[in-house]
Residue frames as qw, qx, qy, qz and C-alpha x, y, z in Angstrom:
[[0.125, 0.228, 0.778, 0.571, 23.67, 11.62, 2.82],
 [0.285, 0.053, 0.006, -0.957, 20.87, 13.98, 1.89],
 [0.101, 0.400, 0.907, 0.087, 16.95, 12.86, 2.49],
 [0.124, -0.387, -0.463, -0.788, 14.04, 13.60, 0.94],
 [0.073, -0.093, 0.655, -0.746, 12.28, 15.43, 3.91],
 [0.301, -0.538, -0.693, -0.373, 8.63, 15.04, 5.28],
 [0.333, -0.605, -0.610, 0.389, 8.60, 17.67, 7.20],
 [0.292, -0.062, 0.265, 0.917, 9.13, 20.80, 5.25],
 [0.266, 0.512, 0.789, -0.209, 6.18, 22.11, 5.40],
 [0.008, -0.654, 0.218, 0.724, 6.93, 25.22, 2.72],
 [0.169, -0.310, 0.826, 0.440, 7.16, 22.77, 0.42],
 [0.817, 0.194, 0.133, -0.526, 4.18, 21.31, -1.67],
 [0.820, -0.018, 0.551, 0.154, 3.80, 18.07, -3.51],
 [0.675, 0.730, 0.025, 0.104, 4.11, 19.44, -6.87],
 [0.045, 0.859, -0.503, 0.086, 7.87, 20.91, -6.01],
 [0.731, -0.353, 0.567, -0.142, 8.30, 17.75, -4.39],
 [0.844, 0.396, 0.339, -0.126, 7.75, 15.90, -7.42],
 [0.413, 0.884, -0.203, 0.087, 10.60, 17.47, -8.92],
 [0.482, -0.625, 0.612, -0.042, 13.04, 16.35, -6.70],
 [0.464, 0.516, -0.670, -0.264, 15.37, 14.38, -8.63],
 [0.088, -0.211, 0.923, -0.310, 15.12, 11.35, -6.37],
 [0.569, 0.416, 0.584, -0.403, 11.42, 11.17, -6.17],
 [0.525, 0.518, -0.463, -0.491, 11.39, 12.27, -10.33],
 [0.059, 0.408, -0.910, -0.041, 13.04, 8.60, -10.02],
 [0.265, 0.297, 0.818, -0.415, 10.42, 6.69, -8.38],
 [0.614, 0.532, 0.323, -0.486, 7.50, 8.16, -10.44],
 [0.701, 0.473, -0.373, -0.382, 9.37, 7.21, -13.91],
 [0.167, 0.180, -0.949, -0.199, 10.23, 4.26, -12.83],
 [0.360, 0.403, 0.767, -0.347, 6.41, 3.22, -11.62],
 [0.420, 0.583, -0.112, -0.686, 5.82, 4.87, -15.14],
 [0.426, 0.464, -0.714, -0.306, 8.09, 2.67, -17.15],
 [0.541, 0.247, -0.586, -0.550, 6.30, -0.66, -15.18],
 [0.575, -0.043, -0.034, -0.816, 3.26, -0.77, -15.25],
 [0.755, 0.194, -0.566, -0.268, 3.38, -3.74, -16.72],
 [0.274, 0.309, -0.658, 0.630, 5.24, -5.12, -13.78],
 [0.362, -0.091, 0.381, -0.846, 2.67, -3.62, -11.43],
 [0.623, 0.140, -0.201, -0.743, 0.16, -5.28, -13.17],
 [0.628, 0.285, -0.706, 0.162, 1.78, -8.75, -13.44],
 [0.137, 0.072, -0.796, 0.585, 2.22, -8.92, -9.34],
 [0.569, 0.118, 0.294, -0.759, -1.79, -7.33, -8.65],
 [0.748, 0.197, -0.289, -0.564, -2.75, -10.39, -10.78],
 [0.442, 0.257, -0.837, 0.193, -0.46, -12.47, -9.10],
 [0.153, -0.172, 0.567, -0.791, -1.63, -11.50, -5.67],
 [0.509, 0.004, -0.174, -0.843, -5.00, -11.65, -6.83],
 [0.859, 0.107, -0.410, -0.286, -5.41, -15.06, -7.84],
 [0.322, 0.212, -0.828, 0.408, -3.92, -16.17, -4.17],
 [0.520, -0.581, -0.616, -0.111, -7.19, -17.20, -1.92],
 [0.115, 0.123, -0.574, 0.801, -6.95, -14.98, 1.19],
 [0.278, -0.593, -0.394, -0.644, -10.30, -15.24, 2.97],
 [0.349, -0.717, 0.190, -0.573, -11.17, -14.16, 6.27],
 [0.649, -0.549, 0.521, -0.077, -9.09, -15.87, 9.04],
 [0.939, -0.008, 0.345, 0.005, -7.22, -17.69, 6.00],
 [0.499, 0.844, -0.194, -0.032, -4.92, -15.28, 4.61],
 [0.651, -0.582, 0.425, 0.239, -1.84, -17.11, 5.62],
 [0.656, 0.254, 0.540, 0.463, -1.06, -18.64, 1.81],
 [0.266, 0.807, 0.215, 0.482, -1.52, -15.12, 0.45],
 [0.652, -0.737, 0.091, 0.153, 1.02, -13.87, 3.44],
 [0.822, -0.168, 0.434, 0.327, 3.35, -15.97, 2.42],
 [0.459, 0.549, 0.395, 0.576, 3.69, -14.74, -1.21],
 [0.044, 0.906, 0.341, 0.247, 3.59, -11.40, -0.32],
 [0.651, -0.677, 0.285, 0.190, 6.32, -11.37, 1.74],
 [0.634, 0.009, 0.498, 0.592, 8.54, -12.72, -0.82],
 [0.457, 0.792, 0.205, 0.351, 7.25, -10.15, -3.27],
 [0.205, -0.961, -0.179, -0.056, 8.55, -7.79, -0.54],
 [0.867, -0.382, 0.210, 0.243, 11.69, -9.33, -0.23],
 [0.635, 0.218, 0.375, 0.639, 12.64, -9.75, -3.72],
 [0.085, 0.971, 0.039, 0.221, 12.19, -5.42, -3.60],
 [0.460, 0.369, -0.531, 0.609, 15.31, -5.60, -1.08],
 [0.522, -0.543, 0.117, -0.647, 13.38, -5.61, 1.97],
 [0.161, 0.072, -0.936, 0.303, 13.98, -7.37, 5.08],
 [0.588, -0.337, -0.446, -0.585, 10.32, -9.21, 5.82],
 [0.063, -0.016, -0.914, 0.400, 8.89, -10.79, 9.03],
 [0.417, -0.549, -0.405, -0.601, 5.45, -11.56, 10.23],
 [0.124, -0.275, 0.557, -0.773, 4.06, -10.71, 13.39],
 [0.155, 0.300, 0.839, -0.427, 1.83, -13.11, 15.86],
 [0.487, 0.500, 0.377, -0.609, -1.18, -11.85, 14.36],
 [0.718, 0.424, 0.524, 0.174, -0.47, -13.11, 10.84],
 [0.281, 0.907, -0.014, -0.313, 0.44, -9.12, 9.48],
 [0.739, 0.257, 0.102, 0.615, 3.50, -9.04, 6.76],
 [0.153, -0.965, 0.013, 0.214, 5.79, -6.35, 7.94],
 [0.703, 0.333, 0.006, 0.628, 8.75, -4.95, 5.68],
 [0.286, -0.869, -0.038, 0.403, 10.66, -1.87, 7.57],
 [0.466, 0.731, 0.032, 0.497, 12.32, 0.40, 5.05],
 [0.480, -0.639, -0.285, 0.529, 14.71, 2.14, 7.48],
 [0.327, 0.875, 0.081, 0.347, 14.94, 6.23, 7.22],
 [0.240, 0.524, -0.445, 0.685, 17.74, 8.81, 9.05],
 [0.500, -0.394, 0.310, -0.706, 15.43, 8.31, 11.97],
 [0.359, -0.206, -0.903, -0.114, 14.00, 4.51, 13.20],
 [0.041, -0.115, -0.611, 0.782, 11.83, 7.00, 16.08],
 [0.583, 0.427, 0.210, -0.659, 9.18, 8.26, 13.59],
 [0.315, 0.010, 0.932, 0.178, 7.60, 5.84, 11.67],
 [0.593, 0.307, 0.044, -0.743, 5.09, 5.65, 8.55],
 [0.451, 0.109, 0.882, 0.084, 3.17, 2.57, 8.00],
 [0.559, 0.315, -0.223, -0.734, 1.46, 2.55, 4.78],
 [0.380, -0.062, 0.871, -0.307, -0.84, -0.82, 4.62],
 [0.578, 0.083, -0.529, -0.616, -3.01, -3.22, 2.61],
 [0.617, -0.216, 0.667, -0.357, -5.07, -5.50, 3.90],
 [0.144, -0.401, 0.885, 0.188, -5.02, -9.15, 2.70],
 [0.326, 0.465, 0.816, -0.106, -8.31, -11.01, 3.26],
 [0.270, -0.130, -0.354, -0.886, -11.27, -10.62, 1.12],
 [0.529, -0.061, 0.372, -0.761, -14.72, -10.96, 1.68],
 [0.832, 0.228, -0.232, -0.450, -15.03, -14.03, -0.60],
 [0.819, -0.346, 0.383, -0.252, -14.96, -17.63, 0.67],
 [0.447, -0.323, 0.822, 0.144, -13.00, -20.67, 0.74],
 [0.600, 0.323, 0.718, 0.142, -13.68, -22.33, -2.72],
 [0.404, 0.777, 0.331, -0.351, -14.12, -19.47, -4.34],
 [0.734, 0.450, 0.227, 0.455, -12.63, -19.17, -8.33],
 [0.142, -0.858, 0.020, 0.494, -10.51, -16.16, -7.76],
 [0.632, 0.395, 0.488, 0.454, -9.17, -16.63, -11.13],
 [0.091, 0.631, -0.021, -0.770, -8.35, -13.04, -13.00],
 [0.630, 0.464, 0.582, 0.221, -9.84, -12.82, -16.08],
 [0.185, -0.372, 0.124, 0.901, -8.56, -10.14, -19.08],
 [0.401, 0.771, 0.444, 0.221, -11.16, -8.35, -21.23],
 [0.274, 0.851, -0.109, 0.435, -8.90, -5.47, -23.18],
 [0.132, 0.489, -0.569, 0.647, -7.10, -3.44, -20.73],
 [0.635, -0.408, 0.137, -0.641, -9.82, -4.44, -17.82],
 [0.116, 0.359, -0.872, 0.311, -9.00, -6.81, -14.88],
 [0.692, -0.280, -0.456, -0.485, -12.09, -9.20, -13.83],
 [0.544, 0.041, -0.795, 0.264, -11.99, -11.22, -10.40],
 [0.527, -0.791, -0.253, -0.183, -13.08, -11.47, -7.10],
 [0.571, -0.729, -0.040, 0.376, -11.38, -9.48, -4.72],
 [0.551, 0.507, 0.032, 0.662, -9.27, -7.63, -7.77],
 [0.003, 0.749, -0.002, 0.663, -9.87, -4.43, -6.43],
 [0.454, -0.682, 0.327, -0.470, -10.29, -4.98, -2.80],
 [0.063, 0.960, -0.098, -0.255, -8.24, -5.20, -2.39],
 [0.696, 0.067, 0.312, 0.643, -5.03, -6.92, -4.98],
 [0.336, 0.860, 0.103, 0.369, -5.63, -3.42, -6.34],
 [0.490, -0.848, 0.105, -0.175, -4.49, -2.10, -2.65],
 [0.754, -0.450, 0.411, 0.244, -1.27, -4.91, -2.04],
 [0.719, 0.511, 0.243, 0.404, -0.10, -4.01, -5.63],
 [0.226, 0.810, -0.122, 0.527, 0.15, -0.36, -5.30],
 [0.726, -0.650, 0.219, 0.054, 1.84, -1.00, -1.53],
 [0.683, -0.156, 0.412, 0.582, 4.58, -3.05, -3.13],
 [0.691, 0.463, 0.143, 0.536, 5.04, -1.31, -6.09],
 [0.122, -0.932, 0.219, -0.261, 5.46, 2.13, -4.31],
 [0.773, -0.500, 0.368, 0.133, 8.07, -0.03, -1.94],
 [0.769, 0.058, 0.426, 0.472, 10.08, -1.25, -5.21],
 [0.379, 0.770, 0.020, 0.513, 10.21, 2.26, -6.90],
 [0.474, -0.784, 0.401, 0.007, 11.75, 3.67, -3.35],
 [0.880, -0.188, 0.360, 0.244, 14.08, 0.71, -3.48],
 [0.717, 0.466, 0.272, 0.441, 15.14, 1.33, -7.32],
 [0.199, 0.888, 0.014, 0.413, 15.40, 5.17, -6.96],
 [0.656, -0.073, -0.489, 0.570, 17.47, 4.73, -3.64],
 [0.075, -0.737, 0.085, -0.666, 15.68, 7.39, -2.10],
 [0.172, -0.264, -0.517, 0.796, 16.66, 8.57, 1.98],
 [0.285, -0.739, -0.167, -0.587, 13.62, 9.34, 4.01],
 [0.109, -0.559, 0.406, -0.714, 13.85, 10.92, 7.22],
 [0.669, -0.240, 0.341, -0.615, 11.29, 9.01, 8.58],
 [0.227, -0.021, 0.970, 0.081, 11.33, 4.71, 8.93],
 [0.625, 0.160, -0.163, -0.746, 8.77, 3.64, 6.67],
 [0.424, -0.008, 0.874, -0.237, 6.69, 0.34, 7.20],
 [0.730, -0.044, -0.335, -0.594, 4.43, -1.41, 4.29],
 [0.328, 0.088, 0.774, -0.534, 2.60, -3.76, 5.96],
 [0.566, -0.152, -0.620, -0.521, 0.13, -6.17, 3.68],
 [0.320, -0.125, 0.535, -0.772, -2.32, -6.50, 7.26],
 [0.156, -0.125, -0.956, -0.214, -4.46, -9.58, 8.23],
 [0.135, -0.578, -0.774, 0.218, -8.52, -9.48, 9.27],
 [0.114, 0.338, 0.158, -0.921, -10.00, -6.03, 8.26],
 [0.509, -0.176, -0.521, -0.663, -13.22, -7.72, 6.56],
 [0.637, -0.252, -0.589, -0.428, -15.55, -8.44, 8.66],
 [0.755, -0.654, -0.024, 0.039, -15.23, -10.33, 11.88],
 [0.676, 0.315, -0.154, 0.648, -11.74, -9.78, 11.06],
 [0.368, -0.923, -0.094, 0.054, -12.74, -6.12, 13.10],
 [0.041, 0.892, -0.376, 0.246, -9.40, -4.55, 12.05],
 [0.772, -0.633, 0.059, 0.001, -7.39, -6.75, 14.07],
 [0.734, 0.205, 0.148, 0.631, -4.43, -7.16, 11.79],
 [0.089, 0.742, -0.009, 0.664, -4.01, -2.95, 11.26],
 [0.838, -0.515, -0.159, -0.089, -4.86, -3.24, 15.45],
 [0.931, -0.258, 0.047, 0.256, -1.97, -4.95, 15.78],
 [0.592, 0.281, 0.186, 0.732, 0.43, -2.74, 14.08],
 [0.020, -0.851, -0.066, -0.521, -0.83, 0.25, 15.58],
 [0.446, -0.854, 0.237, -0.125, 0.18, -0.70, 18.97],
 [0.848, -0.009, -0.048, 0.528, 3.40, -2.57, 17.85],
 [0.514, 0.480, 0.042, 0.710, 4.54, 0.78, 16.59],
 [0.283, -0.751, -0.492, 0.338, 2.56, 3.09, 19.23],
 [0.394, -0.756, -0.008, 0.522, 4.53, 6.21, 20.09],
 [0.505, -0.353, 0.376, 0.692, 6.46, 6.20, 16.75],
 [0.320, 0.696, 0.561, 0.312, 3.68, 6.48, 14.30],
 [0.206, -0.323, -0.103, 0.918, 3.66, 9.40, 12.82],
 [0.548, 0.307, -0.398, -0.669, 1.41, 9.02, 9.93],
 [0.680, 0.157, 0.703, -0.135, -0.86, 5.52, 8.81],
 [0.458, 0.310, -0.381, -0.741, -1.74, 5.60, 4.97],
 [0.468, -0.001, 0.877, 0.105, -4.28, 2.68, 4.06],
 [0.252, 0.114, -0.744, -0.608, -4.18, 1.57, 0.44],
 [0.358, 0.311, 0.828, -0.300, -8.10, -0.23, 0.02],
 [0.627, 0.316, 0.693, -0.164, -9.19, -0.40, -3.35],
 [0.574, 0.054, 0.536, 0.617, -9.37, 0.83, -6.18],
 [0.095, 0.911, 0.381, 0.123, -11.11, 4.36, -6.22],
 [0.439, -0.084, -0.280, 0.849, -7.87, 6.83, -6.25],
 [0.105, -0.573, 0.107, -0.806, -10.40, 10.18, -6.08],
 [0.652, -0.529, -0.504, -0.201, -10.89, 8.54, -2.67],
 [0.455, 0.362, -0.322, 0.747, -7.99, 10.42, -0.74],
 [0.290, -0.641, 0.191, -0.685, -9.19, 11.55, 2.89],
 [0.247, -0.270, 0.753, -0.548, -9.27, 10.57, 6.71],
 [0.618, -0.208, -0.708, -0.269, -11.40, 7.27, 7.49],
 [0.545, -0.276, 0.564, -0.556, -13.56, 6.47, 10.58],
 [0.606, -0.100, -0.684, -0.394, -14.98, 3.17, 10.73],
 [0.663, -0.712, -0.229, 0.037, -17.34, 2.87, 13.83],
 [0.341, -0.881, 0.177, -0.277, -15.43, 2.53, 16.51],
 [0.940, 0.316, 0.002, 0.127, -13.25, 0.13, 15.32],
 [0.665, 0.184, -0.089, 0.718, -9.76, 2.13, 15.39],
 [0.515, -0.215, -0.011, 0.830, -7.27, 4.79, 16.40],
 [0.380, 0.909, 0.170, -0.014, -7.96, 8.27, 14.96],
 [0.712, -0.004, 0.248, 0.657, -4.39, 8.15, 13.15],
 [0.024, 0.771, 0.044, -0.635, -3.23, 11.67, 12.19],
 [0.427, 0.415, -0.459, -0.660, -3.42, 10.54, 8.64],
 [0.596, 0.136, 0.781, -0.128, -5.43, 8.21, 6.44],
 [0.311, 0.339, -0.494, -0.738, -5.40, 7.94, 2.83],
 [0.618, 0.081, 0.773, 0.114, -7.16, 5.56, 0.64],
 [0.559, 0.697, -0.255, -0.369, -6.22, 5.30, -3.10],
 [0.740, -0.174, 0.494, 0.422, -3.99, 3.36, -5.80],
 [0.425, 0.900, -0.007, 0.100, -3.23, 6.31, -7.45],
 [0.900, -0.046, -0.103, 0.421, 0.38, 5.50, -7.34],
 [0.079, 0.647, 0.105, 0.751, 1.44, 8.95, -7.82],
 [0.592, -0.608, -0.059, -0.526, -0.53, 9.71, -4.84],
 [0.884, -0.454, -0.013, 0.115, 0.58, 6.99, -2.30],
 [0.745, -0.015, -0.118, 0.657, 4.63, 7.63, -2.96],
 [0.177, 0.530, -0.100, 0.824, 3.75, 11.03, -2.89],
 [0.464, -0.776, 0.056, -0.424, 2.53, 11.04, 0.82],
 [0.885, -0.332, -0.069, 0.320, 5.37, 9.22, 1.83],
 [0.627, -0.160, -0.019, 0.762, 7.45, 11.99, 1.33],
 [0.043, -0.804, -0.359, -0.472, 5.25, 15.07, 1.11],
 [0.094, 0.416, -0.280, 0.860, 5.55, 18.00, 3.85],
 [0.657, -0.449, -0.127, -0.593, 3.64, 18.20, 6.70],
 [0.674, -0.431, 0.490, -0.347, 3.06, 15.52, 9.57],
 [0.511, -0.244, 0.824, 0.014, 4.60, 13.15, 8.24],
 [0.194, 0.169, 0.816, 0.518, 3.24, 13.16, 5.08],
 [0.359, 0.311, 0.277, -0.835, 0.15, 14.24, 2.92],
 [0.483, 0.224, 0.800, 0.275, -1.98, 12.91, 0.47],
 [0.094, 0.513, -0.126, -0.844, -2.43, 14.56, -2.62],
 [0.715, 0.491, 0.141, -0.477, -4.76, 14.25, -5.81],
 [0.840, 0.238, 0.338, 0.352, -4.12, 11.87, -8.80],
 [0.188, -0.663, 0.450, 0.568, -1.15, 13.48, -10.98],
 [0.746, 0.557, -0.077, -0.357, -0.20, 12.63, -14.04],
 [0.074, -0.285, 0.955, -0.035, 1.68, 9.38, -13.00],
 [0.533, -0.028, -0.420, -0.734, -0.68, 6.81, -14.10],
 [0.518, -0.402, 0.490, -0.575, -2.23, 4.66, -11.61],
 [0.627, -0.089, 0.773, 0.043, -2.54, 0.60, -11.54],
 [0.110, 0.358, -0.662, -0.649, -2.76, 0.05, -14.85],
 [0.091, -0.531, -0.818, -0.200, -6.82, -1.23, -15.47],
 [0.180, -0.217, -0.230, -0.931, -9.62, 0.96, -16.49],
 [0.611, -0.334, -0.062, -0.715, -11.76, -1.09, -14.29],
 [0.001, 0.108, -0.932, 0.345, -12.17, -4.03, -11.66],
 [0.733, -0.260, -0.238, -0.581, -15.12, -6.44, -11.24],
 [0.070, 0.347, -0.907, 0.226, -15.13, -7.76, -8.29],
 [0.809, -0.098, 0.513, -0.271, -17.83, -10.47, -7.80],
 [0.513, 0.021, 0.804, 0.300, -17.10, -14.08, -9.22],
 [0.322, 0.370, -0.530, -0.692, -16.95, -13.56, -13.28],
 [0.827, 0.243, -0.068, -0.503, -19.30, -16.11, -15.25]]
């Protein structure tokens, strides 16, 4: 059976995009939105602070499931869904991390003013574990074959004393096979380039961060090492013109 390659490096994303298979994937994350929207508010309004994201784990997993994904979590707390490709040697994880930065007690409620999402921790990151799964459930729907295994991964402790340990953990589960990282982390898609943070991690031969949706499914199957990330398109991206994220009135 024919996959959609990531290693073609002749190729750009725009040509890419054309590919009847991917074409699939971006109109269905066109046709819903709604959908999208519905699960980032779901997510949202599940407590996950630091060293307590287990109840927002849980749920997340099942979202991953009910895509057609087999789920497990790993000693460190991470939700891992493997998407096998023609390969199971080279491996892209694209990731969201779970916790937020706001405490136990806090109202995480989402509130809706027009199209605009309110809450704490909307954006950082339910903006981030939305566009994860929904890229995962437009793969799923369009039945594309990639070459490469592909891992989302909704990743525990990367606020704070959290020091990465959940992302950590999933770099050396996978070691050798990585080929490519992509983390999803809020809700700025012109934000699209390699990340340091201190000294904190790996220097992964890719890092995105966006939830330009568009964008994230399109470096999972872009040319190049394992992928590239490419500017917003003209798929439309989580569906809210804006995120507030400290505690609403």
């Amino acid at each position: 059976m024919a996959t959609v390659s990531t290693r073609a490096a002749e190729n750009d994303a725009a040509a890419l995009a054309q590919d009847p298979r991917v074409a699939r994937s971006l109109d269905w994350l066109a046709k819903n939105l709604d959908w999208v929207t519905g699960q980032h508010v779901r997510i949202s309004e599940i407590p996950a602070p630091e060293f307590a994201e287990g109840k927002r784990a849980a749920a997340y997993g099942t979202l991953l499931e009910s895509c057609g994904l087999k789920v497990k979590t790993d000693g460190t707390g991470n939700v891992i869904a493997e998407r096998p490709g023609a390969t199971r040697d080279d491996v892209i994880l694209i990731a969201a991390h779970l916790d937020t930065v706001f405490p136990a007690g806090t109202d995480v409620r989402v509130k809706r003013s027009g199209r605009r999402l309110e809450g704490p921790g909307i954006a950082d990151n339910g903006a981030g574990l939305a566009a994860v799964l929904a890229v995962a459930r437009a793969l799923q729907e369009a039945r594309v074959k990639t070459e490469m295994t592909i891992v989302f991964a909704g990743d525990v402790g990367e606020e704070g004393e959290g020091n990465l340990r959940g992302i950590r953990a999933l770099v050396e589960s996978y070691g050798s096979r990585l080929r490519a990282v992509i983390a999803v982390d809020g809700a700025a898609p012109e934000q699209i380039g390699p990340v340091l943070a201190e000294h904190r991690v790996i220097v992964y031969e890719l890092v995105s961060e966006s939830t330009d949706l568009e964008s994230v499914f399109l470096s999972l199957t872009a040319p190049g090492q394992g992928g590239a990330a490419t500017p917003p398109g003209t798929a439309p991206p989580v569906p809210s013109t804006g995120w507030t994220e400290s505690p609403p009135p």
